[in-house]
Each structure stands twice: as C-alpha cells, then as structure tokens.
MDAnalysis code that builds the backbone (N, CA, C; Angstrom):
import MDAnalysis as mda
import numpy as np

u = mda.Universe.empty(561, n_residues=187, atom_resindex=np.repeat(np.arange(187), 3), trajectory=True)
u.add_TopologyAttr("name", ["N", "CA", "C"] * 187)
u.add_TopologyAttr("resid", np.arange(1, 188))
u.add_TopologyAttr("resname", ["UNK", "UNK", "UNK", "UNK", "UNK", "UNK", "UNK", "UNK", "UNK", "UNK", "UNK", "UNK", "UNK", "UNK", "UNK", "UNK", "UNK", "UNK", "UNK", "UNK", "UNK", "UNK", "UNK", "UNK", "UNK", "UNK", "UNK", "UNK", "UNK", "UNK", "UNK", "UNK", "UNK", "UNK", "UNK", "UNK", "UNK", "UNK", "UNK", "UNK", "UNK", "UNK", "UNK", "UNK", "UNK", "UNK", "UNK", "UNK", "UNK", "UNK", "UNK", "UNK", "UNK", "UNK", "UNK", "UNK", "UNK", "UNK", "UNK", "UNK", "UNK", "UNK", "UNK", "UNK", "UNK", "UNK", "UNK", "UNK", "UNK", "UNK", "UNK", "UNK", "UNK", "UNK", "UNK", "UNK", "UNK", "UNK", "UNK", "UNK", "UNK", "UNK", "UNK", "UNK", "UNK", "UNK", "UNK", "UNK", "UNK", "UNK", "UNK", "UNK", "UNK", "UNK", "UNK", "UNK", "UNK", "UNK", "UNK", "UNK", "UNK", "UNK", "UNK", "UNK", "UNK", "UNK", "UNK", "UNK", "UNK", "UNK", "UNK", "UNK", "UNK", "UNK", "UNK", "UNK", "UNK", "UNK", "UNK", "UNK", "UNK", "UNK", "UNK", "UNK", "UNK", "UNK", "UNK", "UNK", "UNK", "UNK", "UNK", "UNK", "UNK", "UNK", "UNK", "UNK", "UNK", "UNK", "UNK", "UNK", "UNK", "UNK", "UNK", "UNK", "UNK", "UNK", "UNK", "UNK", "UNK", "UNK", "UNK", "UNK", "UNK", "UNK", "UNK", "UNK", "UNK", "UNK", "UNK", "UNK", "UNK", "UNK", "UNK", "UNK", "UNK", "UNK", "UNK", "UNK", "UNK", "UNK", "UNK", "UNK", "UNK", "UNK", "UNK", "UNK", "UNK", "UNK", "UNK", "UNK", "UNK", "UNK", "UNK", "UNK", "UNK", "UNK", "UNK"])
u.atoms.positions = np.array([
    [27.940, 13.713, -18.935],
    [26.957, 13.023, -19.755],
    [25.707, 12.795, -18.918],
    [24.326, 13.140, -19.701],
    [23.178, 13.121, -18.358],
    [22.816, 11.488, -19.082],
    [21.471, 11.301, -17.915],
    [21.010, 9.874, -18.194],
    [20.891, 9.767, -19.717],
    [20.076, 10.830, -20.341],
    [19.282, 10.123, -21.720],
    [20.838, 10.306, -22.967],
    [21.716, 11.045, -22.492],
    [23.212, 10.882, -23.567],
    [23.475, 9.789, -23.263],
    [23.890, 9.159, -22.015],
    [24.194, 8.000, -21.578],
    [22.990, 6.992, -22.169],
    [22.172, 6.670, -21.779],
    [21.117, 5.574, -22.373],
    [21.357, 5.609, -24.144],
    [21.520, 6.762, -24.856],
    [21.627, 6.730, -26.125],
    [22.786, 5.542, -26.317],
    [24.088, 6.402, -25.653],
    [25.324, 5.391, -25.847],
    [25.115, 4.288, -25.345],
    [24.301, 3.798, -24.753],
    [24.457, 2.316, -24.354],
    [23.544, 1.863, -25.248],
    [22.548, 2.318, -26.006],
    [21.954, 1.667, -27.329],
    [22.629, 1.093, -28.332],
    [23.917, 2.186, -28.678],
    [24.723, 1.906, -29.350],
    [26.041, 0.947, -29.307],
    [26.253, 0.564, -27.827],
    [27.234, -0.478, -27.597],
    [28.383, 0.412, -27.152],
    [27.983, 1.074, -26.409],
    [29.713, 1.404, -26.294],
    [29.922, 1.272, -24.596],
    [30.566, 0.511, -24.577],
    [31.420, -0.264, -23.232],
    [31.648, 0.794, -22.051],
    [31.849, 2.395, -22.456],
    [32.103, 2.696, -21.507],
    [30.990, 3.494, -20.680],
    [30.047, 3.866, -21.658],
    [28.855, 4.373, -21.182],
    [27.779, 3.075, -20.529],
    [28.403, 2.242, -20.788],
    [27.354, 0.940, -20.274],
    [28.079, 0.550, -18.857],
    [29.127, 0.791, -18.562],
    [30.068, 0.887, -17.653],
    [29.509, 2.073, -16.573],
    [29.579, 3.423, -17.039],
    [29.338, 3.972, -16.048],
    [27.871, 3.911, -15.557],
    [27.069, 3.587, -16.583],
    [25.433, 3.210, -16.069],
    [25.326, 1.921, -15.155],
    [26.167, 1.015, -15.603],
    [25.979, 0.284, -14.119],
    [26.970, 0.929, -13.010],
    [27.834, 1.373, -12.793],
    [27.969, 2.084, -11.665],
    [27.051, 3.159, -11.160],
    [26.316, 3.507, -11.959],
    [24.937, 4.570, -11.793],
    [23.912, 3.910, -10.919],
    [23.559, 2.466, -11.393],
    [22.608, 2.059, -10.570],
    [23.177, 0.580, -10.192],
    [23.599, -0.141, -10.061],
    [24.337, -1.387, -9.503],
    [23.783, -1.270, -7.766],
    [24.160, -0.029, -7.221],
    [23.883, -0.785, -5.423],
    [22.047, -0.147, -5.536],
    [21.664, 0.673, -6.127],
    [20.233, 0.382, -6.054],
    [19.700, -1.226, -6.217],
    [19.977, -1.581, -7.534],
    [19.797, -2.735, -8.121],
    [20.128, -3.868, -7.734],
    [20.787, -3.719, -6.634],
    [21.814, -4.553, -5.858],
    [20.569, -4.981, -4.110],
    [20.124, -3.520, -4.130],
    [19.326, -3.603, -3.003],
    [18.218, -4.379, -3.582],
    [17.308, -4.240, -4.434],
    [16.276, -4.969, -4.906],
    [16.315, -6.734, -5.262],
    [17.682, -6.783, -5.515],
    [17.966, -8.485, -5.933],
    [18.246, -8.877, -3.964],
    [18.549, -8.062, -3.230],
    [19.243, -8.865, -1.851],
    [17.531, -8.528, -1.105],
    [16.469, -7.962, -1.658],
    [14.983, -7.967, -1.008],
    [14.368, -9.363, -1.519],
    [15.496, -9.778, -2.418],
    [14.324, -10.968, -3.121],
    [15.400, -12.480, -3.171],
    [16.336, -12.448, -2.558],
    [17.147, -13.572, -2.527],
    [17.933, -13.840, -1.068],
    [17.983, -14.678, -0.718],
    [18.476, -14.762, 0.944],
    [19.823, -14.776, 0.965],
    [20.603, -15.167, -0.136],
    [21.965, -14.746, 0.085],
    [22.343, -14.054, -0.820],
    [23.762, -12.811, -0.587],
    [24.680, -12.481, -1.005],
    [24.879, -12.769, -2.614],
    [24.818, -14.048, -2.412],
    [25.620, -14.696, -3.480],
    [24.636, -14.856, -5.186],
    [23.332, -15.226, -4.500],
    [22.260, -15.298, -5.162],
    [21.751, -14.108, -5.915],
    [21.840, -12.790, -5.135],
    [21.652, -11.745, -5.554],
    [22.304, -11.002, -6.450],
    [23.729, -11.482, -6.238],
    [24.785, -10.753, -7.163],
    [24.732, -12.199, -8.389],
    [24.296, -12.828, -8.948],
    [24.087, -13.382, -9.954],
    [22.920, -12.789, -10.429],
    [21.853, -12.541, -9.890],
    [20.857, -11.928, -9.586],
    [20.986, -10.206, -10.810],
    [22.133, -9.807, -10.202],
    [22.602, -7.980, -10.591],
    [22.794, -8.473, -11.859],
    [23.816, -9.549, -11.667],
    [24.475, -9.707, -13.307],
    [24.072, -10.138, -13.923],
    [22.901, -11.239, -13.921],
    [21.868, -11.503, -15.234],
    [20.803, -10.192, -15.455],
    [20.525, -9.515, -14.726],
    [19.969, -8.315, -14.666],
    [20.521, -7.069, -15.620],
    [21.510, -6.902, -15.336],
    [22.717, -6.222, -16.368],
    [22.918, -6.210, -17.959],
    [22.871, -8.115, -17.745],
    [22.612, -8.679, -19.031],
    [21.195, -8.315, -19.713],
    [20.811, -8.418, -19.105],
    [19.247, -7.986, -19.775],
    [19.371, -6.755, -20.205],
    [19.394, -5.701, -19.272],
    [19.113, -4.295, -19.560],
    [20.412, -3.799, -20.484],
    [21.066, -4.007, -20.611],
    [22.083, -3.934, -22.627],
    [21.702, -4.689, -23.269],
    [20.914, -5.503, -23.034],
    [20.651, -6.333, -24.642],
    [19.215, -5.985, -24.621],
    [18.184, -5.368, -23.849],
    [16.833, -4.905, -24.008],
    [16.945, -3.218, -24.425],
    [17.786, -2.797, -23.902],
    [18.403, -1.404, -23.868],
    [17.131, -0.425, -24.586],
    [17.548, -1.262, -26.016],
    [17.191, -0.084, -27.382],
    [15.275, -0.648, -27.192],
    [14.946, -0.838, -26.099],
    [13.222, -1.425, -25.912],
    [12.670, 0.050, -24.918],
    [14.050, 0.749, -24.770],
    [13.669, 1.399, -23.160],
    [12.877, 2.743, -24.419],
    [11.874, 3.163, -24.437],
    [11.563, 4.262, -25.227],
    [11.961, 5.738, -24.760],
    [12.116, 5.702, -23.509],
    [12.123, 7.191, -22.979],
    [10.996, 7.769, -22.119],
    [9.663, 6.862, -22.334],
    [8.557, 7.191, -21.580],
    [8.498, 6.664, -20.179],
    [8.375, 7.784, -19.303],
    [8.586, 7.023, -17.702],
    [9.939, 7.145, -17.503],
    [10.463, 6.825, -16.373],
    [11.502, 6.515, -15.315],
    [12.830, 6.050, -16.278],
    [13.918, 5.923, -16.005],
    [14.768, 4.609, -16.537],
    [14.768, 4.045, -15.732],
    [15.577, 4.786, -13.869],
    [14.986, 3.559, -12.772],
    [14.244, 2.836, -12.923],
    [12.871, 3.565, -12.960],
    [11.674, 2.388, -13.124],
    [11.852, 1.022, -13.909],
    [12.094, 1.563, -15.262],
    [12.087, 0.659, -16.319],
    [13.216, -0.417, -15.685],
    [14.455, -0.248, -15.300],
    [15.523, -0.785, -14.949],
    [14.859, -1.547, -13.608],
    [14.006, -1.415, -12.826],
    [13.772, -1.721, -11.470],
    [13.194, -3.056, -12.182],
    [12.120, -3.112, -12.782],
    [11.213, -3.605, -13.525],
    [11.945, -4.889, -13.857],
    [12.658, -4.900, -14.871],
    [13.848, -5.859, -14.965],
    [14.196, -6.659, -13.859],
    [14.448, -5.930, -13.113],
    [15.003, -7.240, -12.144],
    [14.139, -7.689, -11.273],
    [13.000, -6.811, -11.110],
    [11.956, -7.583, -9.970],
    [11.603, -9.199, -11.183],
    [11.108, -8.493, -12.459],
    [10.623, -9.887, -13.143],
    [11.569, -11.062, -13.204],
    [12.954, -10.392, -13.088],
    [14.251, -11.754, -13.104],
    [13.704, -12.051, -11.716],
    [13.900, -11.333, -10.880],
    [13.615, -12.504, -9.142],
    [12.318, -13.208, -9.681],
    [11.482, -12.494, -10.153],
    [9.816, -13.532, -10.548],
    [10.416, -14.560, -11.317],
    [11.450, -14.636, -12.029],
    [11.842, -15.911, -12.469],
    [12.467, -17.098, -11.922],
    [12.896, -16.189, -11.132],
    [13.823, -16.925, -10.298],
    [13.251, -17.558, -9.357],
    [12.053, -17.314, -8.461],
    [11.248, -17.681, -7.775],
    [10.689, -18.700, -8.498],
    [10.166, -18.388, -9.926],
    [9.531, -19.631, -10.634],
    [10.568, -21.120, -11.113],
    [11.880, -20.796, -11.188],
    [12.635, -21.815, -11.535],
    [12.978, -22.799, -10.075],
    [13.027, -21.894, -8.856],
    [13.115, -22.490, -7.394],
    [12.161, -22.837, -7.306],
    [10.785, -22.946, -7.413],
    [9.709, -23.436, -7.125],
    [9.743, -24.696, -8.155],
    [9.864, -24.603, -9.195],
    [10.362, -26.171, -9.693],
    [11.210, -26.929, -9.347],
    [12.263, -26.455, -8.386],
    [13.142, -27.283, -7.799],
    [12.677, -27.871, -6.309],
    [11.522, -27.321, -6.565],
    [10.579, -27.807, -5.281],
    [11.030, -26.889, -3.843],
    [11.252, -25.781, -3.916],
    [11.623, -25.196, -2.507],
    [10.628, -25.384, -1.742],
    [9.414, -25.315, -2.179],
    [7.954, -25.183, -1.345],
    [7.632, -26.272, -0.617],
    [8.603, -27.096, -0.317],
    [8.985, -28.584, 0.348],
    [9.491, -28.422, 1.059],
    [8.854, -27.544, 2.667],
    [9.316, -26.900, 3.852],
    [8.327, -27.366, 4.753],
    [8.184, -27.573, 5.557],
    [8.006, -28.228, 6.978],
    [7.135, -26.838, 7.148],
    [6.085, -27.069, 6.602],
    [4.741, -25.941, 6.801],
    [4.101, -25.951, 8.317],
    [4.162, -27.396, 8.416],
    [3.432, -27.350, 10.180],
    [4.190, -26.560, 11.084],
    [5.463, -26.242, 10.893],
    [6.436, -25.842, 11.701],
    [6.566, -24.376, 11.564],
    [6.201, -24.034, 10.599],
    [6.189, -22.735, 10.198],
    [4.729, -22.251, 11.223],
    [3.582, -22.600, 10.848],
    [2.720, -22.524, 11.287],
    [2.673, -22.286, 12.601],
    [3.326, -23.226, 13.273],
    [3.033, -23.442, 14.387],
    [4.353, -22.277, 15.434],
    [5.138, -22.199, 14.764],
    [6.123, -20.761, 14.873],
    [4.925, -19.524, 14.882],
    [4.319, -19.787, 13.733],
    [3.726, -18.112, 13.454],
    [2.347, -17.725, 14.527],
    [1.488, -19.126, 14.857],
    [0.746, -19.098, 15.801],
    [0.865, -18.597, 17.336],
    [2.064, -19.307, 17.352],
    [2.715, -19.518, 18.906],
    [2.506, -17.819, 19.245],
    [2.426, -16.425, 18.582],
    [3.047, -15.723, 19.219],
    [2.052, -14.742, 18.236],
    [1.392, -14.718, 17.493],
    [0.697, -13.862, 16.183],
    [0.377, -12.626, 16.792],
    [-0.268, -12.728, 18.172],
    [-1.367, -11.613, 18.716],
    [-0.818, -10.653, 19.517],
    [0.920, -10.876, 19.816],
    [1.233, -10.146, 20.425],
    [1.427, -8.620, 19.706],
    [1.770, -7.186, 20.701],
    [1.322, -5.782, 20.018],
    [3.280, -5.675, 20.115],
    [3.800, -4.823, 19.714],
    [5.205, -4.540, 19.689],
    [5.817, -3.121, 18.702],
    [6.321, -2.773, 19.206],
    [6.664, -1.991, 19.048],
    [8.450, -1.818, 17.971],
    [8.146, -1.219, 17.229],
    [9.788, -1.429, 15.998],
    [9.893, 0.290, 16.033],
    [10.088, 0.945, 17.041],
    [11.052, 2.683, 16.213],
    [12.627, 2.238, 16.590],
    [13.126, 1.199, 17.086],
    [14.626, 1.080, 17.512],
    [15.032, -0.140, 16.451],
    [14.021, -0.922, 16.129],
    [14.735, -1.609, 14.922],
    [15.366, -0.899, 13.644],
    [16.552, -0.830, 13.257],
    [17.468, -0.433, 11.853],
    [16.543, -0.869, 10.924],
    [16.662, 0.038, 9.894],
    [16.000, -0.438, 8.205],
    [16.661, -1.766, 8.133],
    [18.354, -2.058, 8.290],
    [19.397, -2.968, 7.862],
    [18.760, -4.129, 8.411],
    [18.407, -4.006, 9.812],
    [17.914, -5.318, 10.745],
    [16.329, -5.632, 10.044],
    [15.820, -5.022, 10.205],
    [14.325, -5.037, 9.434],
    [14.224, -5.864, 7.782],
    [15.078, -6.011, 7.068],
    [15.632, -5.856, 5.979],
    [16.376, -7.245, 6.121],
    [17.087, -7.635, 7.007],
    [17.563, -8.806, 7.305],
    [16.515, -9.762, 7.612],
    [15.497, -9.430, 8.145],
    [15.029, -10.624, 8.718],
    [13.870, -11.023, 7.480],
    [13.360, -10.102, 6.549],
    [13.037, -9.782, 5.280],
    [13.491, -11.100, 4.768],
    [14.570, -11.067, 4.515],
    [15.625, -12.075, 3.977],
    [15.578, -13.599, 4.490],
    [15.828, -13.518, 5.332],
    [14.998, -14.858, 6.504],
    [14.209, -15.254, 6.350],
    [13.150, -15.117, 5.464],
    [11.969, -15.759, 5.574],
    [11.911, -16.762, 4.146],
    [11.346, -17.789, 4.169],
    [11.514, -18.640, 3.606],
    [10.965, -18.126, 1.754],
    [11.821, -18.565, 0.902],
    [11.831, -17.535, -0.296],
    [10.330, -17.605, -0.820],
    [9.127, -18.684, -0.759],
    [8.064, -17.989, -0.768],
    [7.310, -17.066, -0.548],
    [7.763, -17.182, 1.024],
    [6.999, -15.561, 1.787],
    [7.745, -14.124, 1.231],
    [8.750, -14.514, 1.368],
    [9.834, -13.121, 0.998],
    [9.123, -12.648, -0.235],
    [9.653, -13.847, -1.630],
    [8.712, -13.526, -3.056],
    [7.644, -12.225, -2.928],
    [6.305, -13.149, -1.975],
    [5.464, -12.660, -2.194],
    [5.239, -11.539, -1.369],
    [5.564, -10.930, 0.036],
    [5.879, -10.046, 0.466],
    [6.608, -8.757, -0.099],
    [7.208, -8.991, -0.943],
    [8.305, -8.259, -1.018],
    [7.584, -7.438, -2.518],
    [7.079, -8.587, -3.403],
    [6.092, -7.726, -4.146],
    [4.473, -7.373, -4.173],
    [3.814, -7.566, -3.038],
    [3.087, -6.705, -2.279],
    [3.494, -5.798, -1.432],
    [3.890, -5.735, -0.631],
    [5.019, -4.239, 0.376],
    [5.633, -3.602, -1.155],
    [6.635, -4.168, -1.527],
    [7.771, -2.845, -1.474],
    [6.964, -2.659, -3.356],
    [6.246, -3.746, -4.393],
    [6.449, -3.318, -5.298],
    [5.096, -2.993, -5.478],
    [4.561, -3.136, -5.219],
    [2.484, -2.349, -4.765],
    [1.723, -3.704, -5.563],
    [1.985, -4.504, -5.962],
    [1.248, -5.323, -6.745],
    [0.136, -6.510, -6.193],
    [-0.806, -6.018, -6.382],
    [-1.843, -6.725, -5.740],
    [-2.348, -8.453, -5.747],
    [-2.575, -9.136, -5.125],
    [-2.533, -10.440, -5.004],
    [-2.669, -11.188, -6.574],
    [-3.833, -10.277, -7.148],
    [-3.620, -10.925, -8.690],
    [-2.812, -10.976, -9.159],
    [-2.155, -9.424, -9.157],
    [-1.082, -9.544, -10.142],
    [0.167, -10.661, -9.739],
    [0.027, -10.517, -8.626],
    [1.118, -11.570, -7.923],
    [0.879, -12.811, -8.543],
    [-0.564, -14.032, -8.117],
    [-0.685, -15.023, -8.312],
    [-0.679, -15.034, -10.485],
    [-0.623, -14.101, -11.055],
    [-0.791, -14.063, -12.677],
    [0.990, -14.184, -12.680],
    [1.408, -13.508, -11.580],
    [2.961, -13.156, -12.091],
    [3.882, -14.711, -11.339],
    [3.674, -15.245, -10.827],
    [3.745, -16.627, -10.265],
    [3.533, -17.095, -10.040],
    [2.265, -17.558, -11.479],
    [1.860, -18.944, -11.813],
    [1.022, -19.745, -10.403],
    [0.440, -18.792, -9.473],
    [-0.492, -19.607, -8.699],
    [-1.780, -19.139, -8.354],
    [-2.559, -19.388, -7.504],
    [-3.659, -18.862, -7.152],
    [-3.696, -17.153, -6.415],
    [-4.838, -16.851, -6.519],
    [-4.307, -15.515, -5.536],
    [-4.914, -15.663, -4.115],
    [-5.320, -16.857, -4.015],
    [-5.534, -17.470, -1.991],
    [-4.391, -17.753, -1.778],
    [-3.401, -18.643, -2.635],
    [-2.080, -18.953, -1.695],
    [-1.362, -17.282, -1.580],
    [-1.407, -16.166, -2.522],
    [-0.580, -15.596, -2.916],
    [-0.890, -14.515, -1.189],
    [-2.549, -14.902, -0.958],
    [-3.195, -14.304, 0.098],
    [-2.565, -15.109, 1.583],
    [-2.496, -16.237, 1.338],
    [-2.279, -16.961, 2.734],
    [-0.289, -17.208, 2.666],
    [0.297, -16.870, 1.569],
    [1.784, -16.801, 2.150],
    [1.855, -15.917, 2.536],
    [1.039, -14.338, 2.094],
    [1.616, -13.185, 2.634],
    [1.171, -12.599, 4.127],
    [0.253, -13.502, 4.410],
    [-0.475, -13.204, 5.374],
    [0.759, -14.036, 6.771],
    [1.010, -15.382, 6.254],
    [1.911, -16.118, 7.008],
    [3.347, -15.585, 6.826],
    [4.292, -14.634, 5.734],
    [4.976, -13.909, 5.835],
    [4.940, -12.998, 7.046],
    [3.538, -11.959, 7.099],
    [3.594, -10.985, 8.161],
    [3.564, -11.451, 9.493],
    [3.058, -12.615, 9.672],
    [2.997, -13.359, 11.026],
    [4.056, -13.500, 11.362],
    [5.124, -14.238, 10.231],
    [6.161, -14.884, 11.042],
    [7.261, -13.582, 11.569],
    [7.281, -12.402, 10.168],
    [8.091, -11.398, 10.726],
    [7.762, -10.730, 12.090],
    [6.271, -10.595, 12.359],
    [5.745, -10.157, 13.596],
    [6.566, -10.750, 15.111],
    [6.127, -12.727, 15.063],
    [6.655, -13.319, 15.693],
    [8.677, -12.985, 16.087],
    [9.331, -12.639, 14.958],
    [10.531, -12.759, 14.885],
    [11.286, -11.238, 15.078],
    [10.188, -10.316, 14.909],
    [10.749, -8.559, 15.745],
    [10.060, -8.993, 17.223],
    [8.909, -9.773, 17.690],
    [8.663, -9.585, 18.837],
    [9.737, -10.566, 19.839],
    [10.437, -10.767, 19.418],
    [11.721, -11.818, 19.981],
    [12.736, -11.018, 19.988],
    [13.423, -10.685, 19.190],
    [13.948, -9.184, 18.834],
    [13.931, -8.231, 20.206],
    [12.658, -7.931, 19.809],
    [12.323, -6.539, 21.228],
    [12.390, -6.844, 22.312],
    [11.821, -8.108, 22.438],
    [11.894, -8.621, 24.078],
    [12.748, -8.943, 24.673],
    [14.223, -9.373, 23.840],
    [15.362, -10.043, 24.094],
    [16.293, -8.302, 24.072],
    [15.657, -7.126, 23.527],
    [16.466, -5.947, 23.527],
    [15.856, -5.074, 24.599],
    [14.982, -5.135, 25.243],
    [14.242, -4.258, 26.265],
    [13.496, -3.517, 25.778],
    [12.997, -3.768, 24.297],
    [12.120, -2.327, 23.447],
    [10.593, -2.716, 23.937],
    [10.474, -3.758, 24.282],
    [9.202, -4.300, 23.477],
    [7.961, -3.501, 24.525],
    [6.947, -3.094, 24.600],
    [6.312, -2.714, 24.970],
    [4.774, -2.972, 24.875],
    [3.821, -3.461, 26.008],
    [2.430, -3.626, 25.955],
    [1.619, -2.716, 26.175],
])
C-alpha cells in the first residue's frame, strides 16, 4: 500500500491503515516532539496528542505538498501550544540573572564542534530552558522568522530576538565546556 492508498484508508477510519501510518512516521515525529520538550515523557504525550490530531484532521490533508510536511506541521503547532499553555503556568519564572550571567561569563570564546555527536548536540538542545529551546528550535530547525515566531507565541519579536540570541549564547557557553573538558577545543 503506497502513502496516498494508505492516507485514503485512514480518511476512512480503518484502524489498520492508521496503524501502519503511525509506524510510518512515529520516530520521525517522535524526533520533532523530543527537539521541543526536555523530557522523554513530555514528548511522547507530545506524539500521542499529535496522532490524535492527524486522524481526526486526516480528511483536511488535500494531497497538495508533502504528507511529512503536513504531518510535521501538526506537531510543531502542538509544541507551539504547548509552549503557550507552559508559559501560563508561568515557566518564564527562571532566575534570568543567572542565566545571563552563565551566558556572559564565556560568550566570546571561538570552539570548535566536528567531534560533537548530532545525539550530544541534540541533548544539550534539550537543556535549555523551554523558552530558548521553543524559540530556537523554530528558527534553526523550522526556518520561521522572528515574526512568525513572536505571531506564533503570542509575544513580541524583540523577546523572540533576545531569547534566541541568549539560546545561542548559552549553547555556545555549554559545547565550550564540553570541548575543553574533552581535549577538542581549539583557539
């Protein structure tokens, strides 16, 4: 069965073609919810409200463009929700001076990453406090430019400019610790 037989049958409800389409894309989809949530655990609630969506939006998918795409799409906007429901729970109630003063301490140093893993790179991604990540993660990995960012979570596009900017600092700071503590690091 190719994608668009399969997408038909999952218009129609049938359990097993909706079955093998999430085994089709689940660890893609899986990678995109663990770029946008710091744990495990978060992410795979993350897949499965995601899931939920894409069978009950299904018969919205027209055929024009990607299904990946369309399917990717889905879950970046669930993390954009998700980011927006944590931000009402006040996450953004983090010890900013400290952050700051982390990301300062060390900003200007030059370093070098060809021995850092995608996996390690990707981890520390994760590490960063779910504002920066948010907004990092959809400037880097999803191309969307500060507007669209600050339109897509409800804030300005200076903060959307000064988390991502303090995102790249702190990851900078936290591979140049990394390298220096592994013998990579180089001036």
């Amino acid at each position: 069965m190719d994608d668009s037989q399969l997408i038909k049958a999952c218009k129609k409800k049938d359990r097993n073609a909706q079955k093998k389409l999430y085994e089709m894309y689940a660890s893609k989809m899986m990678g995109v919810c663990l770029r946008y949530c710091k744990n495990e655990e978060t992410a795979r609630d993350l897949l499965h409200d995601g899931f939920v969506q894409v069978f009950t939006h299904i018969g919205s998918f027209t055929g024009k463009g990607s299904f990946e795409g369309w399917l990717r799409r889905i879950f970046v906007n669930l993390a954009i929700e998700n980011y927006r429901l944590e931000k009402k729970k006040s996450w953004m109630i983090t010890d900013i001076e400290q952050l700051e003063s982390d990301v300062s301490a060390d900003s200007g140093s030059d370093y070098y990453i060809g021995d850092i893993t995608q996996q390690e790179l990707l981890n520390l991604i994760k590490e960063l406090p779910q504002g920066y990540r948010t907004i990092f993660n959809l400037f880097v990995f999803e191309d969307m430019s500060h507007r669209e960012i600050a339109e897509s979570l409800g804030i300005n596009e200076a903060a959307s400019r000064s988390q991502f900017f303090r995102a790249k600092a702190l990851l900078q700071k936290r591979l140049n610790a990394i390298l220096k503590s592994s013998n990579y690091y180089k001036k």
